[in-house]
N, C-alpha and C positions, 0 to 999 in steps of 0.2 A: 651487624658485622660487615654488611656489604659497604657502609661509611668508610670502616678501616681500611678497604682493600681501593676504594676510591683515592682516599686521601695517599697510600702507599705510591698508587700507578703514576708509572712517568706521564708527567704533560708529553703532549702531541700534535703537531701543527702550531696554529694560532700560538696557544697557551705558552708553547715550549720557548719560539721566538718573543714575544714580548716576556719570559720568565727569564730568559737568556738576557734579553736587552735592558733589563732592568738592574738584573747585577753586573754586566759591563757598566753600566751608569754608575751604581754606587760603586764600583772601583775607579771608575774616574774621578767621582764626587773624592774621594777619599786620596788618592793621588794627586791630585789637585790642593787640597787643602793642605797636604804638607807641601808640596811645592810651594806655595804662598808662605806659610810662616820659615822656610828656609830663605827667601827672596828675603822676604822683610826683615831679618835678621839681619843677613850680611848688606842690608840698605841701611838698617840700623847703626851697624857696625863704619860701613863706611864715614855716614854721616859725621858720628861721633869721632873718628879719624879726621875730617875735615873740620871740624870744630877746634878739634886742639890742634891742629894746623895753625890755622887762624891765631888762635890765643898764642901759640910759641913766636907766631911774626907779629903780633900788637905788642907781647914782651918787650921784642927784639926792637920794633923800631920805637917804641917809648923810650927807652934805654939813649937812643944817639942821640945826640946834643948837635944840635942847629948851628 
């Protein structure tokens, strides 16, 4: 019984600070990792935008006669 009432009690000291600082991390870890695939999308996005860029003016100047 005395196991239950260990594992119940709040950390204290040491414990409490590195228990805290651990899940401060996994929320960064996890703020982070969408941060990244929200980046990489609209990098995606743009790219794809400058692509057909590109292809609408290779169109365009194929098209003009020399």
């Amino acid at each position: 019984m005395s196991d239950q009432k260990k594992a119940q009690a709040p950390l204290r000291g040491e414990a409490a600070f590195r228990a805290e600082k651990d899940a401060i991390a996994k929320r960064n870890e996890a703020a982070s990792k969408v941060a990244r695939e929200k980046r990489q999308k609209r990098d995606d996005e743009h790219a794809a935008g400058l692509r057909a860029a590109d292809l609408r003016e290779r169109k365009k100047l194929a098209k003009r006669t020399p």
